[in-house]
ZALUMMAR-530003 format. One record per residue (C-alpha): residue in three letters; x, y, z. Coordinates in steps of 0.05 Angstrom, whole numbers, plus 32768, in hexadecimal, padded with zeros to 4 digits. Example, Ala and Ser with C-alpha at 12.3 -4.5 7.8 and 13.67 -1.06 7.14 Angstrom:
2
ala80F67FA6809C
ser81117FEB808F
***
This chain:
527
unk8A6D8AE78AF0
unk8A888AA18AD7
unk8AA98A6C8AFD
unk8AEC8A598AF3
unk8B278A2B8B16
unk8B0889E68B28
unk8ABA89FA8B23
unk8ACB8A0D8AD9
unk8AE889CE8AC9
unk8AB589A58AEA
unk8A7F89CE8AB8
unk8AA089CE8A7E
unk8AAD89838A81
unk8A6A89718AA8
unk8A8F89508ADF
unk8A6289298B11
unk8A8A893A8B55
unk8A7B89518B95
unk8A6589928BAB
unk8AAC89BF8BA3
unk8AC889D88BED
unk8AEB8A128BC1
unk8AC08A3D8B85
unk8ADA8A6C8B66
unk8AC08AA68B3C
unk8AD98AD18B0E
unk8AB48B158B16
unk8A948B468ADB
unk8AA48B828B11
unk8ABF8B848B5F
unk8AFA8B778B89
unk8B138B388BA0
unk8AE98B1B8BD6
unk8ADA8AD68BFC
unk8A9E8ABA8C24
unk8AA78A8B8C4F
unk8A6A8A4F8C64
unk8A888A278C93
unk8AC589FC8C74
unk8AAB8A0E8C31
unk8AC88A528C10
unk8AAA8A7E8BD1
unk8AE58AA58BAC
unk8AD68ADE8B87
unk8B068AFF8B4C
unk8B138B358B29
unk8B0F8B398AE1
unk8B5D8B498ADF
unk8B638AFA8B05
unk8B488ADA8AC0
unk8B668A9C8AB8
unk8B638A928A76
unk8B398A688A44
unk8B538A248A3C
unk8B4889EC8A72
unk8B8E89EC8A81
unk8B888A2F8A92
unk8B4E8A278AC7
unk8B7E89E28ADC
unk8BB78A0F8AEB
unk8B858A3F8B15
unk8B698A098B3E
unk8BAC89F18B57
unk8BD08A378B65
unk8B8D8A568B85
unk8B5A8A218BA3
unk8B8F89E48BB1
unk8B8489948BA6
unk8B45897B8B8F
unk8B5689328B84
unk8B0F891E8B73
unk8B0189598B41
unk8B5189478B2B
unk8B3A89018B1E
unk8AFE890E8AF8
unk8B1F893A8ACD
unk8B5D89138AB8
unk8B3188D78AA3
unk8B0F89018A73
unk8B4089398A4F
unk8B68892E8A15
unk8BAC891A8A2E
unk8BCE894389F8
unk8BAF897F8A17
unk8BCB89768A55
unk8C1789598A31
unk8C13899D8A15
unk8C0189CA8A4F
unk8C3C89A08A76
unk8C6D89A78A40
unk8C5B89F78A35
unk8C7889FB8A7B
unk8C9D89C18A96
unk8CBD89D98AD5
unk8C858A078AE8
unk8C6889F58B27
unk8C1889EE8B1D
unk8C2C89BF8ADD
unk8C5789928AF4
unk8C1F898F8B2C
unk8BEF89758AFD
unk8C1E894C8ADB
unk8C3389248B1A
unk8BE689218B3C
unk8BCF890C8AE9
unk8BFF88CF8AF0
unk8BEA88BC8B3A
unk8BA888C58B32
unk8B9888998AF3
unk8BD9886E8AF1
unk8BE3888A8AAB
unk8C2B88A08A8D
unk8C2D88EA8A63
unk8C5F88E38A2E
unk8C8D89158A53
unk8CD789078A64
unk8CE4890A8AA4
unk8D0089548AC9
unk8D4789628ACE
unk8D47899C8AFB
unk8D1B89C58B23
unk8D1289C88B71
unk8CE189968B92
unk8CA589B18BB1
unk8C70898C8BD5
unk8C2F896C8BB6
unk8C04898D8BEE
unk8C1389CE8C0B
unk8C1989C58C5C
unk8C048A088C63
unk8BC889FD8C3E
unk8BBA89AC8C55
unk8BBE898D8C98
unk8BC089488C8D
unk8C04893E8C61
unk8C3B890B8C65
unk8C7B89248C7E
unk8C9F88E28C83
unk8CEF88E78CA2
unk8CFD88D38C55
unk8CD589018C23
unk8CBC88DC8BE9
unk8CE289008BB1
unk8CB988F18B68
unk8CF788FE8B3F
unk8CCB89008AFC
unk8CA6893C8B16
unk8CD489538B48
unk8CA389588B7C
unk8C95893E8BC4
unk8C65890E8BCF
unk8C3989218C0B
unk8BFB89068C00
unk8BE488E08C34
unk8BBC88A48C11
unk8BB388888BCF
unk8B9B88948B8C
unk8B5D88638BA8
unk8B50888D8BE5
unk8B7688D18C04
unk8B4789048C27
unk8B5F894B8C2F
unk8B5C89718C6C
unk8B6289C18C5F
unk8B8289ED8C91
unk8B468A1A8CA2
unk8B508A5B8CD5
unk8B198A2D8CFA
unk8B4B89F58D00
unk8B8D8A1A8D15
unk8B688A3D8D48
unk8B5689F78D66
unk8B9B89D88D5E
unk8BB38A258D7E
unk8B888A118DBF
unk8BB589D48DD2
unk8B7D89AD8DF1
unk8BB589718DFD
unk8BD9899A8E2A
unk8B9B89BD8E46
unk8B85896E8E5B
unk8BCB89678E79
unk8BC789A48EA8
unk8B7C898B8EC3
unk8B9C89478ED1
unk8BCE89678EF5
unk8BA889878F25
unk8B8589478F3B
unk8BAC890A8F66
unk8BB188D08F38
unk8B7F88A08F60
unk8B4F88D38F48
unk8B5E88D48EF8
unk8B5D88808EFE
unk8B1988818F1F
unk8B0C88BD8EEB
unk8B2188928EAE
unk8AFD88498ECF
unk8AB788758EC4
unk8AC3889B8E85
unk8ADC88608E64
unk8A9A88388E6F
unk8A72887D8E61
unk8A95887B8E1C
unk8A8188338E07
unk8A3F88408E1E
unk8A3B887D8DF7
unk8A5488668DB7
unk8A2088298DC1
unk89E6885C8DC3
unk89F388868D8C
unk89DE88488D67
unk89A588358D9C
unk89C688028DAD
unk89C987E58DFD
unk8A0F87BA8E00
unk8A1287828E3C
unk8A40877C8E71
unk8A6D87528E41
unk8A67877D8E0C
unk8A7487B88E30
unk8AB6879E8E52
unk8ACD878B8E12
unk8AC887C98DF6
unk8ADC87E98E2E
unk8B1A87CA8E29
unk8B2A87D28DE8
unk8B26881A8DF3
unk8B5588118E27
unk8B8387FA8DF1
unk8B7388358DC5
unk8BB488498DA2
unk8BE088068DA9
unk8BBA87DB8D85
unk8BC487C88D30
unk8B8087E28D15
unk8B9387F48CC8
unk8B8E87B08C9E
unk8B5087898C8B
unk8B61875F8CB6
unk8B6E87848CF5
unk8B3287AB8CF3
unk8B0787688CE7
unk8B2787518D25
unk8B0887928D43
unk8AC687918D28
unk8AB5874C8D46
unk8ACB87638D87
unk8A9287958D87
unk8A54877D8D61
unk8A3187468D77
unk8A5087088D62
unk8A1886E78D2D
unk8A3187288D0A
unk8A7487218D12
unk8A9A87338CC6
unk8ACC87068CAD
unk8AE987418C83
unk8AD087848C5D
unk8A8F87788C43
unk8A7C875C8C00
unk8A2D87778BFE
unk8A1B87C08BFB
unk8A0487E58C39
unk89E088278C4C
unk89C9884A8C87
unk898388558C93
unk894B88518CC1
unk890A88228CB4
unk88C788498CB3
unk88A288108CB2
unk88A387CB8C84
unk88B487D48C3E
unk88CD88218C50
unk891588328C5A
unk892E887C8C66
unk897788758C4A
unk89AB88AA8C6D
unk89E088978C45
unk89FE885D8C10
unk8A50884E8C13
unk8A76883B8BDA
unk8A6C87FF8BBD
unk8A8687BB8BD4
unk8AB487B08B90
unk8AD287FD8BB4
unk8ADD87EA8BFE
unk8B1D87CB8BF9
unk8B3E87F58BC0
unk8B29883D8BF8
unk8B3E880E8C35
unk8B7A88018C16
unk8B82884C8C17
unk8B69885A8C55
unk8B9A88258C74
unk8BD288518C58
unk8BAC88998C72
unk8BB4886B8CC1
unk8BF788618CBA
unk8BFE88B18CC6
unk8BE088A48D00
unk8C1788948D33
unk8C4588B98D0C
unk8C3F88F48D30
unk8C4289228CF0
unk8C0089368CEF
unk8BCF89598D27
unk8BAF891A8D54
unk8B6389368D4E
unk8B7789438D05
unk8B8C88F58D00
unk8B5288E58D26
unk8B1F89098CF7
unk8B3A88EC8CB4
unk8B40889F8CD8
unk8B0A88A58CF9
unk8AD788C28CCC
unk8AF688A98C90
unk8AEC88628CA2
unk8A9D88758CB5
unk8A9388888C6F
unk8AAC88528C4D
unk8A89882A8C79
unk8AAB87E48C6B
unk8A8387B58C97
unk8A4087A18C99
unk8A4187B58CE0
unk8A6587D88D1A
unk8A7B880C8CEE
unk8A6688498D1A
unk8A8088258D5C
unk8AC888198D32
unk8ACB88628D19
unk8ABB88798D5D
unk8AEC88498D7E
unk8B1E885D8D4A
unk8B1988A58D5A
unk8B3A88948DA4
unk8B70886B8D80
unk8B8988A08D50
unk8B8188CE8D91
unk8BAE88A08DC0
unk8BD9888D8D86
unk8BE888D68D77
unk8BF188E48DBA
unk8BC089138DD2
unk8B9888E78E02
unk8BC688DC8E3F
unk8BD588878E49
unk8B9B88718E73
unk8B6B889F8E62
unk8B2C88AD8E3B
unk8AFE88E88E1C
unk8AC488DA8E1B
unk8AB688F08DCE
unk8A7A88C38DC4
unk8A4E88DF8E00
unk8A5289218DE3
unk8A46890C8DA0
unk8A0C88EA8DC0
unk89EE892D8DE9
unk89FA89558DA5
unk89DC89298D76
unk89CB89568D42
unk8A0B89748D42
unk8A3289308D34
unk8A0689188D02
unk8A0C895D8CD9
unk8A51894E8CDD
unk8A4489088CBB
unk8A1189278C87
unk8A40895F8C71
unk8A5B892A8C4D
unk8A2D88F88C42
unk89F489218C26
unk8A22893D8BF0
unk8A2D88E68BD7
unk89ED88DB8BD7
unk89CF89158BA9
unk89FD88F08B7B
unk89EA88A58B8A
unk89B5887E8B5D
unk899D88418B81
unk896388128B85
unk894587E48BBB
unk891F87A58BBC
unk88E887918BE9
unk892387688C1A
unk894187A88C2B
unk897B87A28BFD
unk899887DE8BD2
unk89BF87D68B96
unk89E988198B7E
unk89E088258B37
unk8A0F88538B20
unk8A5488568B28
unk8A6988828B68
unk8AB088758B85
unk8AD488B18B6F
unk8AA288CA8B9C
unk8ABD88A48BDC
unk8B0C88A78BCA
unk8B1A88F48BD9
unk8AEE890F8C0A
unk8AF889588C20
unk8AF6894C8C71
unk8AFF89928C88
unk8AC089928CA7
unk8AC5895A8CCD
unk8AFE896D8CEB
unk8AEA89AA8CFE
unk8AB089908D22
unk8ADB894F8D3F
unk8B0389878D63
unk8AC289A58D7F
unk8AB2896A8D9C
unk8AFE89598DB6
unk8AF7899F8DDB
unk8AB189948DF5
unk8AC089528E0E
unk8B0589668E34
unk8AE789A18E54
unk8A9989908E60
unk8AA589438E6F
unk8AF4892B8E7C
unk8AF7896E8EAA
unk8ABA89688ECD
unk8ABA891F8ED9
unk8AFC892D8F06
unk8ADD89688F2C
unk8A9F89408F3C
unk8AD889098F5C
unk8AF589388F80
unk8ABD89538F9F
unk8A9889118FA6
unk8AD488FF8FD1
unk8ADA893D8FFF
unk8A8E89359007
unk8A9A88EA9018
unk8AD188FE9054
unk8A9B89359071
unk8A62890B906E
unk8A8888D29093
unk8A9E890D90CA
unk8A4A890790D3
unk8A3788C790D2
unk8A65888390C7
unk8A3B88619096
unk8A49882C905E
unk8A6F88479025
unk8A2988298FF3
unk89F58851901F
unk8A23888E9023
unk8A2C88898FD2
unk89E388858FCF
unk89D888C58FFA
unk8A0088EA8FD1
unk89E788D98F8C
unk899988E08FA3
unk89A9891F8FCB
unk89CD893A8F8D
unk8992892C8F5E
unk896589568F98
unk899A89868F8E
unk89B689848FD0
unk8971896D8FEE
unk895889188FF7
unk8908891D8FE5
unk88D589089018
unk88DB88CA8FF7
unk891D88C08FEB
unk892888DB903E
unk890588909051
unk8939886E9030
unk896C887C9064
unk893B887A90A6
unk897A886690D3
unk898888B590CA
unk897388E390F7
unk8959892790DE
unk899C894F90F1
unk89CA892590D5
unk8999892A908D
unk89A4896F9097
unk89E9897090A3
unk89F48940906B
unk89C9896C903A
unk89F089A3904A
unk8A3589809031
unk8A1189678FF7
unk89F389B18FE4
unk8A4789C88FEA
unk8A5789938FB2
unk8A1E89AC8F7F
unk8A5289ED8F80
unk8A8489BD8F63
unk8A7189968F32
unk8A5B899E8EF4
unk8A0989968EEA
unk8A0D89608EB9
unk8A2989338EF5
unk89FA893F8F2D
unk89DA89028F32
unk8A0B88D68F17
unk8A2288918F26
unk8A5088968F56
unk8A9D887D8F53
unk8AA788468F7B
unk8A66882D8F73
unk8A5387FE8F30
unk8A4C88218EF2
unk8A3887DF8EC3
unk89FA88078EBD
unk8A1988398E9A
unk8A1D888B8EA1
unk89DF88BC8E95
unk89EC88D88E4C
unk89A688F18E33
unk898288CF8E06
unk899688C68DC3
unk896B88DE8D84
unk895788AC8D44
unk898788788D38
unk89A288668CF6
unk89B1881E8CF1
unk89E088068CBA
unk89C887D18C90
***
């Protein structure tokens, strides 16, 4: 067995990339097979499938068969003799899979091949939309007359991540969990989805606050709170916008006056002198230069070409992993996930989900998301670290950073999109509805204070249905009956609501204090 495509060329030219989301093999005996592990797929060949010899040959194979690997592509072109390639390109001029590599040699390095430009042959699109999900399909296609191609990529030569159309993915785009929120919202009055949204929106900052241990103040809390409120209509895709951002959510003796210009990590202390590092972003001389091409990935965003939670992955997780300020990065990337999500469309105007909160209960779950990725840079980053804390990178690691494969992520963004509309957006409206038509048969007993009846209803609901002997002296101006009575109602709404609510605050009352998420595991603290 012997690899071939994209895993042969990165072993015969000993090209330092990433682990490959495609490998292929070229079998001694067998039938064509695949295996599958997770986003990640094995391909198994025939002897008959033989590519061929030369690199050219293996070239060809990994565009036909495994698709765009712009960081493998890039390593590559810098290093093979460009009279090679002039001569595989000339061998075949209008075939498809060379005039590929022609076009994606001159974007990726800025280099010329000493080729005359095509006279005929039908354009065909850089990346295959039935192979990629996050394309450009602007009203005007970019025609590259030289090639004769389309230009679909959605970034830059400095920075375009791929997003592969997995059976995981159309099955999640196939559910239609927009219009799925739109029918629950429907069957609710619209007082109800305000006072819905009012909670959720404060559960959400508080959320995204604890995933990073943090505890934001009042201030800090409406201020985040309403810039999630603006979630979709605001400019977040320049240096200078998202600076603007940043120091409305960190504390303000951290407040960034632009990308940074020192390298960070993200790590966890174990004591003095002894720092666990999770993960080291590019460079600061390579913030700007991927920004620059993550500003142009943003643009997509409102465009409505591409899938909202699909937008929402590659914004929101691509900006996390470039990482370009000092701090406030996960708060951003979190916050930008509900732009690209309003922006898009998908979250109705006035409304929130909750992402962060289940991020926050499934822990694990959202930082294996991060590490998919992040554990893959840093087998391949060399760095050192004084006795201040500070790490210096040694080597040189931004082709690393500029293509990421984010598959993964979006698979596992949609998860949590599903999760969050039907475990939290859902239930949070049942427990209103209930709450209410508890409040209206409880006041049919006794015609108490709206704060004392709230207070009934969220200690009785944590007794599950019953108040505690101690919690039964709190309201001594009740007479045994009526407790009953009241217990009784209370017991009906513990039919109706989802678990994860009993005990709540209620609505109406003031939720500054925030909502009951769990508790959060280790922090990771960016530095």
């Amino acid at each position: 067995m012997k690899a071939i495509g994209y895993l042969a060329l990165v072993e015969y030219f000993g090209l330092e990339t990433l682990t490959l989301e495609v490998c292929s093999y070229l079998l001694d005996a067998g039938h064509r097979r695949s295996v599958i592990d997770g986003s990640r797929r094995t391909e198994y060949y025939p002897a008959r499938a033989d590519p061929g010899q030369a690199w050219t040959d293996h070239l060809a194979f990994g565009l036909k068969r495994e698709g765009l690997n712009l960081e493998v592509l890039a390593a590559l072109f810098a290093v093979v003799p460009r009279d090679e390639l002039t001569a595989f390109v000339r061998s075949l001029p209008t075939g498809r899979y060379t005039r590929l590599a022609w076009f994606l040699f001159e974007w990726l390095t800025g280099e010329r091949l000493p080729l005359p430009d095509l006279e005929q042959g039908n354009y065909f699109p850089v990346m295959d939309p039935s192979k990629y999900l996050f394309v450009d399909a602007p009203t005007q296609p970019r025609r590259v007359r030289r090639q004769r191609v389309v230009d679909n990529l959605p970034g830059t030569p400095d920075y375009c991540p791929t997003v592969r159309r997995t059976s995981i993915l159309e099955a999640c785009i196939d559910e239609r969990l927009d219009e799925r929120v739109r029918r629950v919202l429907n069957r609710y009055p619209a007082e109800i989805a305000a006072r819905a949204a009012q909670y959720l929106f404060i559960k959400e900052t508080k959320s995204s606050y604890r995933i990073e241990q943090l505890a934001p103040d009042q201030r800090r809390t409406a201020r985040f709170v309403e810039l999630l409120r603006q979630a979709g209509n605001l400019p977040c895709g320049s240096e200078v916008e998202l600076t603007a951002l940043q120091r409305l959510i960190v504390d303000e003796r951290y407040a960034a006056t632009g990308f940074r210009e020192c390298q960070n990590y993200v790590g966890r202390s174990l004591g003095p002198g002894r720092e666990l590092v999770h993960y080291v972003p590019p460079k600061p001389e390579d913030v700007r230069p991927l920004m620059r091409g993550w500003e142009a990935c943003s643009r997509l965003v409102s465009s409505h070409q591409v899938h909202p939670v699909v937008a929402a992955a590659v914004v929101g997780f691509g900006f996390v992993l470039i990482h370009p300020f000092e701090d406030g990065n996960g708060r951003l990337h979190r916050f930008l996930i509900h732009h690209a999500l309003a922006a898009g469309g998908f979250t109705p105007e006035g409304v929130i989900f909750p992402v962060s909160a289940v991020m926050l209960r499934d822990r694990a779950r959202y930082d294996a998301a991060l590490e998919w990725y992040s554990r893959d840079v840093m087998q391949r980053v060399e760095y050192t670290m004084n006795e201040a804390g500070e790490l210096s990178v040694l080597n040189d690691t931004g082709l690393h950073y500029r293509y990421p494969d984010l598959t993964r992520v979006t698979e596992e963004l949609f998860g949590f999109v599903r999760e969050t509309v039907d475990r939290e957006f859902t239930a949070e409206l049942e427990y209103l509805a209930a709450f209410d038509q508890a409040r209206g048969r409880l006041a049919s007993i006794v015609d108490m204070p709206d704060a004392r009846m709230d207070l009934f209803i969220r200690l009785a609901l944590q007794g599950n249905g019953r108040l505690s002997r101690n919690k039964r002296k709190s309201f001594a101006e009740l007479t045994d009956d009526e407790v009953g009575r009241m217990e009784v109602v209370v017991g009906d709404v513990l039919t109706k609501i989802s678990p994860d609510l009993r005990g709540a605050e209620p609505v109406g009352a003031d939720t500054t204090d925030g909502a009951e998420v769990g508790d959060s595991a280790d922090a990771t603290e960016e530095v």
